[in-house]
N, C-alpha and C positions, 0 to 999 in steps of 0.2 A: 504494500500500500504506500503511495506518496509522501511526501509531508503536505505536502498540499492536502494532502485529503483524510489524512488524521487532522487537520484542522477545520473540517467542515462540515463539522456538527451532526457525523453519521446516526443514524438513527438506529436501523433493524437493516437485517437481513429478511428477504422473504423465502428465499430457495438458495442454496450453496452457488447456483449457478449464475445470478441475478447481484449488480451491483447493490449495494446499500443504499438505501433512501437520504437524500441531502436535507435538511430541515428548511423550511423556505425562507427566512432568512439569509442563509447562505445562496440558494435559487437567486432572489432577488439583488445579491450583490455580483452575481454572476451576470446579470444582465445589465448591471453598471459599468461593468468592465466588458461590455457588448460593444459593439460601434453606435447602433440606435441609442436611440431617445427610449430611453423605459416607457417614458408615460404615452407613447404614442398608443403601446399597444394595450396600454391601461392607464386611463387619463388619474385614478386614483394611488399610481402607485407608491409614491411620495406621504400619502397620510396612511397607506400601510405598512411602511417601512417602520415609520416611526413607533408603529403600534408593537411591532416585534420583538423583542430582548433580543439586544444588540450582541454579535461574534466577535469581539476585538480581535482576537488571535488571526482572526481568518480573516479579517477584513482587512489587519494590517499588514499578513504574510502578505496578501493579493496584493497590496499597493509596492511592497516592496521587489515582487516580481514582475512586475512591469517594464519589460525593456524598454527601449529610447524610442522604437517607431509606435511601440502602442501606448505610448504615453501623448504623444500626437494625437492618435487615433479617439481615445476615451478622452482628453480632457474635458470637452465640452458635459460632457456627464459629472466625472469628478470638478468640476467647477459648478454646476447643477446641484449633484449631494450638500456642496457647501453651502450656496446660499438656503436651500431645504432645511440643513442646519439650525443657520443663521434665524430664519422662520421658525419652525419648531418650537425655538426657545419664549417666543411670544406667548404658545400655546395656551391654553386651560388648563388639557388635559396633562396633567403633572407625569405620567408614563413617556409622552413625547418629548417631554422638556427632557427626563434624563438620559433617555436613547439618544437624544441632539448631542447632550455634553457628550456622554461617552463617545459617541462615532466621530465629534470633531476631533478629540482627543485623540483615536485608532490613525484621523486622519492627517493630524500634527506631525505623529509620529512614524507613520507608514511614508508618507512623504520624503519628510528629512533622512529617514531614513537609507531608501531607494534611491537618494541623490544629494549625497554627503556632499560632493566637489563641486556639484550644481551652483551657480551664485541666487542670492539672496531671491531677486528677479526673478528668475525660472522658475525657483518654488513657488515664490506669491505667483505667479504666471499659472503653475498647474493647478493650484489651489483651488482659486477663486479668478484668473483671469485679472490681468495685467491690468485692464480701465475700469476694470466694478469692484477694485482693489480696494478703492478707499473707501466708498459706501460698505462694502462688504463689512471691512471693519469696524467701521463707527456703528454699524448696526450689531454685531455682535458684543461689542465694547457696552454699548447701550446698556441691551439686554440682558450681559452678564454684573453690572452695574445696579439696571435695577432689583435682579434677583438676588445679588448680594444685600439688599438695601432696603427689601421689600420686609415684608411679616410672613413671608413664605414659610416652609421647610427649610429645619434645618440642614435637616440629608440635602438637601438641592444646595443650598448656599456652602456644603463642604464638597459638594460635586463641582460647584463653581471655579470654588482655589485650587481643586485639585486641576482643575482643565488648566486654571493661570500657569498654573508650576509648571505642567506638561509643556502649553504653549515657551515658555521662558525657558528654559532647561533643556531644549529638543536638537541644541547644538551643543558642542565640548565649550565655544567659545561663546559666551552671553552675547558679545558687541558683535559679532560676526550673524545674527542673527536678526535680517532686515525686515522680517514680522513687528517685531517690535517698536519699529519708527511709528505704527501706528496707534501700539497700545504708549506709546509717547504724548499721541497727539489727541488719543480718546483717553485721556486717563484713566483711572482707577482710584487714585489717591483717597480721595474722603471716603468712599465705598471701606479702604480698609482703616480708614480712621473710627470709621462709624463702628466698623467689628472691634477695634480697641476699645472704644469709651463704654458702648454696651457691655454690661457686666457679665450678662447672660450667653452674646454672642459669642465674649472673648471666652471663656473660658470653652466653647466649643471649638471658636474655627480662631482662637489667638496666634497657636501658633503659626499656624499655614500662612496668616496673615502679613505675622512680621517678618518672615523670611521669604515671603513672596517679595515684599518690601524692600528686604539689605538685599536680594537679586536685582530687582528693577531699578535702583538706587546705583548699581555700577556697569548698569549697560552705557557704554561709549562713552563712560564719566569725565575721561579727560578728550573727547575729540570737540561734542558735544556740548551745548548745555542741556542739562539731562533736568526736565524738570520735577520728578520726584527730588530729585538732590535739593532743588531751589524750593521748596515746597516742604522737605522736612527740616528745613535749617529754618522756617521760619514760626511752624507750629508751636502756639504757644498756650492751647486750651487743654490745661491743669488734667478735667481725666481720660484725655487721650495717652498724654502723656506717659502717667501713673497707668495707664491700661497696659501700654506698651513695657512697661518698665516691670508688671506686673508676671508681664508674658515670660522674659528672660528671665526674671528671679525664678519663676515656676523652673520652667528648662532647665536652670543650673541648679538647682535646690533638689531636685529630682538624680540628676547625675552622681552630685555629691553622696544623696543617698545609698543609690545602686552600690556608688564605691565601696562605701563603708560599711554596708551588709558585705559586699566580697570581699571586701577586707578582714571581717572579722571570720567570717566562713576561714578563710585560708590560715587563722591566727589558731583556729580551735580546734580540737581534738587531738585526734593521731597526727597531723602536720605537725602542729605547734613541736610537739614532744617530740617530734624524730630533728626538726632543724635546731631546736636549743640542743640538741644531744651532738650535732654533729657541727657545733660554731655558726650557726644560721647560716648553713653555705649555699642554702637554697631561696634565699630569701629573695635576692634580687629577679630572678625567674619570675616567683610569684610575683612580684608588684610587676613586673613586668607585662604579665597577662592583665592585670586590673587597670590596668590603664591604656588598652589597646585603640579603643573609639574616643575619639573626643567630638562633642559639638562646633564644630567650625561654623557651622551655616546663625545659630543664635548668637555665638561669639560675634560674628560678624554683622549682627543687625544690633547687637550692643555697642561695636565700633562707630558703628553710622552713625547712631541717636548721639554719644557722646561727643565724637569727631564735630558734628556738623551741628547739631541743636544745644544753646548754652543752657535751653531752660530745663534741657535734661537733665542736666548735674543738678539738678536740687532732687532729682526723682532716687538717686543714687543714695543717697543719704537719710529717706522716709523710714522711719523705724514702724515695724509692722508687729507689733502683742500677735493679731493673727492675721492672715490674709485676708483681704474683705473681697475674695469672689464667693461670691451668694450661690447657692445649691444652686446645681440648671437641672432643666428635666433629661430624666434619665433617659437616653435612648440605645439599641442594643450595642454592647459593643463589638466590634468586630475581628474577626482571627486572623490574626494576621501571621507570617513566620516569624521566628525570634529572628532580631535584627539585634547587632551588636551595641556595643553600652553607648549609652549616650545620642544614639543617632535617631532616635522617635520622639515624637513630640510626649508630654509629660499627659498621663491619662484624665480623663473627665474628673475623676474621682481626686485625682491630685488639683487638678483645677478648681473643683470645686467646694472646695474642705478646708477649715482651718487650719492653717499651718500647725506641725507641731511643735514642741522647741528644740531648737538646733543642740541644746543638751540641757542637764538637769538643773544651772545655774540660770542660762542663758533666755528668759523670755521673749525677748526681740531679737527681731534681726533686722538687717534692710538690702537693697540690693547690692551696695559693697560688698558686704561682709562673706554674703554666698560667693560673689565673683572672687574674690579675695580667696577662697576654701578651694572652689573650683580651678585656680590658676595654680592654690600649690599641690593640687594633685597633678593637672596636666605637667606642670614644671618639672614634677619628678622624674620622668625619663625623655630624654630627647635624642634620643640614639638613633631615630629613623626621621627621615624628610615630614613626615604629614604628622608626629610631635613636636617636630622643633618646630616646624609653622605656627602648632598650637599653643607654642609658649611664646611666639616671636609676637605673635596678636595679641596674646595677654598682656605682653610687656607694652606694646605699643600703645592699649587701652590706660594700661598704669600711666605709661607718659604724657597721655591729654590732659588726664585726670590731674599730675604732678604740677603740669603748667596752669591749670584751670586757678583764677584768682580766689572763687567762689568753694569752688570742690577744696581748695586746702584751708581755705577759713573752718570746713565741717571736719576736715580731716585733724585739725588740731585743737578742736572744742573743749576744753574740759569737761564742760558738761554732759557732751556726748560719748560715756565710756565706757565699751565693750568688751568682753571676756569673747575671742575672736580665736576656736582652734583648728590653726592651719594643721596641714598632713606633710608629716616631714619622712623623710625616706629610709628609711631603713639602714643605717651605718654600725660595723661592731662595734668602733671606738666609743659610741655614746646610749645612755639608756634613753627607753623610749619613751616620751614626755608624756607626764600624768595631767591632762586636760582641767583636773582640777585645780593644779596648782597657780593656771595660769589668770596673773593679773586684770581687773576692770581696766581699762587704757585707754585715751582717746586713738581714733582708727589708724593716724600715720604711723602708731607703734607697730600696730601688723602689719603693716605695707613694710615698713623697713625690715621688721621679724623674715617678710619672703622673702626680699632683695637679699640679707644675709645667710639666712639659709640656703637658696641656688649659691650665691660667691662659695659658700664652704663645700658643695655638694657635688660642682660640676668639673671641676678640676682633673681633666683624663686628656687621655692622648687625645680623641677625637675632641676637640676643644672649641667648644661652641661661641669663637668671638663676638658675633652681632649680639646675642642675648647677652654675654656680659658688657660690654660698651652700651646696652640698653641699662644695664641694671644700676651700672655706675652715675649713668646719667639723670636715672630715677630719684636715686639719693641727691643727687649735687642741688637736683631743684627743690626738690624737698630743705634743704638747707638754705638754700638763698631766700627761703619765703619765712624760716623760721630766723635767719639776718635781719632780713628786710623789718618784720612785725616784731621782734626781739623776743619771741617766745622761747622759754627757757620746759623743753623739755624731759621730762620726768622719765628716761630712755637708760636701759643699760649698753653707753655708747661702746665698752669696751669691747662687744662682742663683734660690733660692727668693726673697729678697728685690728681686731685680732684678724679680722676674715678678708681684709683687704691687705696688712702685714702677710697676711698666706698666700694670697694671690698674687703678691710679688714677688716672692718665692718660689712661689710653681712657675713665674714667666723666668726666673732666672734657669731653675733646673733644667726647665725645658726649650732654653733658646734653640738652639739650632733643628731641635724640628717644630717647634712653633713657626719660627721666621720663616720657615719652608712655606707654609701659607699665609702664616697672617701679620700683618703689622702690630706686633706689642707695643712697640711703644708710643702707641697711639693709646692704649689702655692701662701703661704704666702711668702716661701722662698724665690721663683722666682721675686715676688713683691716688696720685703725686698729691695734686691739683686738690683732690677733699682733703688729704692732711692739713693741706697750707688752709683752706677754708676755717678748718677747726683754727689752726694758730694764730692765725689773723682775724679773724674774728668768733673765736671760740668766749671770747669772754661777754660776748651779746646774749647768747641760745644759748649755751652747752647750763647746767640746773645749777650748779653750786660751783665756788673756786677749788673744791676738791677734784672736779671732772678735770677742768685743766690742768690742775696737778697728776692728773690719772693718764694725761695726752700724751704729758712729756714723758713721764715713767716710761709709758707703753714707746716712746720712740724710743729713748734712751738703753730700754730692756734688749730690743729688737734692732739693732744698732747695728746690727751684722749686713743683717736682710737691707740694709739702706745702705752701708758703706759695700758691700758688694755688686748692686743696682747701680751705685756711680761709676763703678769700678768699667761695669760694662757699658753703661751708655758713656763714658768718656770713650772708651777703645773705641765705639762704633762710629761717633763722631768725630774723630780724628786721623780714620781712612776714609780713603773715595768708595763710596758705594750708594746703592740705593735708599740706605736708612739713614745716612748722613745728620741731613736737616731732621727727621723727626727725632733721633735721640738727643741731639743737640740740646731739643727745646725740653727734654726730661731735663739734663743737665743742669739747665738755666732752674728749671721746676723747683730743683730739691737743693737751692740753697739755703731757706729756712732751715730744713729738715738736719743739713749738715752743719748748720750755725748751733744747735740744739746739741748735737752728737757731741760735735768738737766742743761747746762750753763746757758742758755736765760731766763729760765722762773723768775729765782731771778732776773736779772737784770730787765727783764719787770717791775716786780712786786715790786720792789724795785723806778724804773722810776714813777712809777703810782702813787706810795704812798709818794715818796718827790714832786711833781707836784701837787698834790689833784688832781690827776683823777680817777673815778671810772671805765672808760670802754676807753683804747687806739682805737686811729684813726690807721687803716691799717700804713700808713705814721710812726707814733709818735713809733710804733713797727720794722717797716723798719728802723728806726732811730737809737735803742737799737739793733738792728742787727750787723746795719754797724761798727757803733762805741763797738763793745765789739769782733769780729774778734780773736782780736790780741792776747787773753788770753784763745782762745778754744782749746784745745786738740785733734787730732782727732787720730785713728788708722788705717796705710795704710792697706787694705783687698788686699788681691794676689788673680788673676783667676777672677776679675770683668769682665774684657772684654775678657773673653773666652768663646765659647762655642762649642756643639758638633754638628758635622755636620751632614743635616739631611741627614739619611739612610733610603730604602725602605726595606729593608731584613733584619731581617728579623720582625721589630716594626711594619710592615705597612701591612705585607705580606696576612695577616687574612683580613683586610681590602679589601684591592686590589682584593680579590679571591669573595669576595661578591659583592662587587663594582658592577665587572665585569660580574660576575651570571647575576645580576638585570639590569645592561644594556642590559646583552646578550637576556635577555626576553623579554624587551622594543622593542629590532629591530626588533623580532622575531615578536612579536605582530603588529608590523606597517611594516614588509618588505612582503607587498604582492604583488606577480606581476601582480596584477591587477592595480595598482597602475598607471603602462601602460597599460593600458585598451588593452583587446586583440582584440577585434573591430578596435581599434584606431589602433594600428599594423598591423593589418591582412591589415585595409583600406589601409594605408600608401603602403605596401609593394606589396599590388595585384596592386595597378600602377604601382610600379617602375618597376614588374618586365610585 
């Protein structure tokens, strides 16, 4: 038997000798792919079709086997089908409307399919015909507008986004996809505004909505002016906003959990006891599996809202006792295959239910706090291309967030103080943090708590530059805003300076095959550059005159790690090579650092040796600190607290375009409209009507 014809919908046999009966359905799409006009030989053919439970398989194999001359031959039919479509969806009768979505859907995809290499033209060409292109669309734009919009079914209005996603998604590359100019020019926009604000909608078709959204938000973003782009960057109505903000808290509150149920799974029984018996040597494996899927596509319409709409950063910060989406009515759920972690949207039941609390201290939360949890689980392994994206996104969200005037006024609030437990990874050197022990703190504690945890965590051959020059850069602005406003944070700063003292250390042990690819001392720089911060204006922010006395200690101690860092950025700046000028400017960097070294270490050594001590007490060096001040030298550095603000266009642009590719395959692979089973439809609708 064919494939052709295992997919068309055999019925029975009636004698062994006698072909299988086709269902008429499948009859009827055989006659669309005839030369004639169907309706001639049945002027009603068109409101039968629709009456039918639609064959997607068969109707999409059919359009995908369509050679080049009989694509000629049938267009005028398949451009027929589609305005019939288009119509359809007007209907009454609620059965015709979803056979419309679906078969445009079979038709989206059978298409693009059949003629990957075709341009944009051709397609709209076979579709619908190159001159009733544009009415074509505004008329279905219309009508799938007012069925999102309408008091209709819900089944229809998740059959709707499902069709958007299909339309949007039906190429690898979103902006290469010249359908889309039109749902440009018909928007859609308030349709999915109006799904966020509604309490009862969102929590049905929320997410579909927002990540229909961060798609349509980066088609041709830089060729173009793309007007969803111009249109979210100016929305400013409170519970759209909060609807949307709603949406991702949901999706990443849900991830975090799945984690942490398989986390503990893998922590308990016979695991647990064979890896503490054998030095956890199997531990990194397991985390390794638990963190295999991440959400790219909700990360990514979290980037949008923050990136582009200022009045988003206040959404970020709403502390929620409990969710306020209100019960929706139940309707069946659907079966779908287990899809990996992270990648479905958060279920009804999760949408619609009061939050519970993020642990047994903790009654609020807000949408940081989750994204904040969620980033230091994706941050935990980056060993393959599609998690280091999903930490490079996190990082980049963090950096809007670091530059935002407004997001760091909430981030440094006192009043605002959270007991916030990130997910740190698994190391033998250290035990594993008791969730209760940790401190109420206003939120830049946990943002800097991640930045220092990745610094200490990521340190391997395969050496992930971009994320650390992100993370570095994360801290410096966080410091130029606690300069600027003179807030004196209540921070255990030495853990952060310990893990930046390490990381210059792993750039020394590992110069010559670091230099192999990456520029260090571009990130030595960076590093340099927050010590001087502290030293030069550490006596603004840093909490007490003891922190500064703890600054110099910590250089003074580690005195090694900096005099051998000069050691080599002199050597490399005074041969011709490529790194010339960048070690240079370390050079110039760590004169403070060296003025510090070379003052103290005599007087230590000097204290030690009229006392008869061979090894000073932490204290008896704090001591030779305090008292020798008044005779150290230092040189002011101009542009410490400057930096440059981040831009997506065009450092990020290559990024973003892959990003997007990979998400766009993600939906593609899980937007099926079976999803709402067409059984479950058909059932629903043959009551109503």
């Amino acid at each position: 038997m064919s494939q052709m014809e295992k997919k068309a919908g055999l019925l029975r046999r009636t004698s062994s000798s006698k072909k299988p009966l086709k269902e008429k359905v499948v009859l009827m799409y055989d006659e669309i792919f005839a030369k004639e006009d169907p309706a001639k030989k049945n002027p009603r053919f068109w409101d039968e079709l629709f009456l039918m439970k639609v064959n997607l398989e068969y109707l999409e194999s059919k359009l995908e086997s369509v050679d080049g001359e009989e694509v000629q031959r049938i267009q005028d039919n398949i451009n027929s089908l589609f305005h019939h479509c288009v119509q359809a969806l007007g209907e009454e009768h609620q059965i015709k409307v979803v056979n419309a979505l679906q078969t445009l859907c079979a038709l989206f995809r059978g298409v693009h399919q059949k003629n990957k290499s075709a341009s944009g033209f051709d397609i709209i060409n076979m579709l619908m015909g190159f001159d009733k292109a544009e009415q074509r669309m505004k008329d279905l734009m219309e009508r799938l507008d007012s069925l999102l919009c309408g008091d209709g079914s819900e089944s229809l209005k998740s059959l709707c986004l499902k069709l958007l996603l299909c339309l949007v998604t039906v190429t690898d590359n979103i902006s290469q996809n010249t359908i889309l100019e039109y749902v440009m020019i018909n928007s859609i926009f308030e349709a999915i505004l109006q799904i966020l604000s509604d309490v009862s909608s969102r929590g049905q078709h929320g997410y579909d909505a927002v990540v229909l959204l961060a798609l349509l938000v980066n088609y041709r973003k830089y060729e173009s002016v793309n007007p969803y782009i111009v249109k979210l960057s100016i929305v400013d109505d409170e519970p759209t906003l909060d609807g949307m903000g709603m949406v991702v808290h949901q999706a990443l509150t849900e991830y975090n959990r799945q984690y942490k149920d398989k986390e503990e799974e893998h922590q308990g029984g016979f695991f647990s006891t064979l890896t503490s018996m054998v030095g956890n040597m199997f531990i990194a494996d397991a985390d390794e599996k638990l963190s295999v899927q991440t959400n790219e596509a909700i990360l990514l319409a979290l980037y949008e809202a923050v990136h582009l709409n200022r009045n988003f950063i206040t959404v970020l910060a709403q502390s929620h006792p409990e969710i306020d989406i209100a019960a929706t009515p139940t309707i069946p759920s659907p079966t779908t295959p287990t899809t990996p972690l992270g990648t479905t949207p958060p279920s009804l039941d999760m949408m619609s239910n009061p939050e519970l609390p993020l642990d047994p201290n903790l009654q609020t939360s807000n949408l940081l706090i989750t994204f904040l949890k969620y980033a230091s689980i994706v941050m935990q392994d980056t060993k393959d291309e599609h998690r280091l994206n999903s930490a490079r996104l996190c990082l980049i969200i963090l950096t809007c967030i670091a530059e935002d005037q407004y997001a760091d006024a909430f981030l440094h609030d006192d009043n605002m103080n959270f007991r916030v437990n990130l997910h740190r990874m698994p190391m033998r050197h250290r035990k594993k943090a008791v969730d209760k022990n940790i401190p109420s703190r206003p939120l830049v504690c946990a943002v800097l708590d991640l930045m220092v945890e990745f610094i200490v965590t990521h340190m391997m051959k395969d050496f992930p530059m971009d994320l650390y020059l992100r993370c570095v850069q994360i801290i410096h602005k966080l410091l130029c805003y606690q300069k600027k406003c003179r807030i004196r944070l209540q921070y255990t700063w030495r853990e952060l300076w310990s893990a930046l003292i390490n990381l210059l250390k792993f750039l020394l042990s590992n110069e010559t095959t670091l230099l192999a690819k990456h520029n260090i001392f571009h990130l030595a720089l960076l590093v340099v550059n927050l010590f001087n911060m502290f030293i030069t204006y550490g006596d603004t922010f840093l909490p007490t005159s003891n922190s500064y006395d703890e600054l110099y200690y910590e250089i003074v101690r580690m005195h090694q790690v900096f005099d051998n860092l000069y050691c080599m950025v002199l050597r490399v700046s005074t041969n011709t090579g490529q790194w010339k000028e960048a070690a240079s400017k370390v050079t110039h960097a760590l004169v403070n650092v060296r003025a510090i070294i070379n003052h103290f270490n005599p007087k230590i050594e000097s204290y030690a040796a009229v006392n008869h001590i061979s090894q000073l007490s932490e204290e008896q060096v704090l001591e030779v600190v305090r008292s020798n001040y008044d005779t150290l030298t230092l040189k002011l550095q101009d542009g410490l607290d400057q930096f440059e603000r981040y831009s997506e266009q065009p450092k990020e642009a290559a990024f973003f375009k892959e990003l997007v590719r990979s998400i766009s395959l993600n939906v593609r692979k899980n937007v099926s409209l079976n999803t709402l089973s067409q059984d479950v439809l058909l059932k629903e609708f043959s009551t109503i009507s």
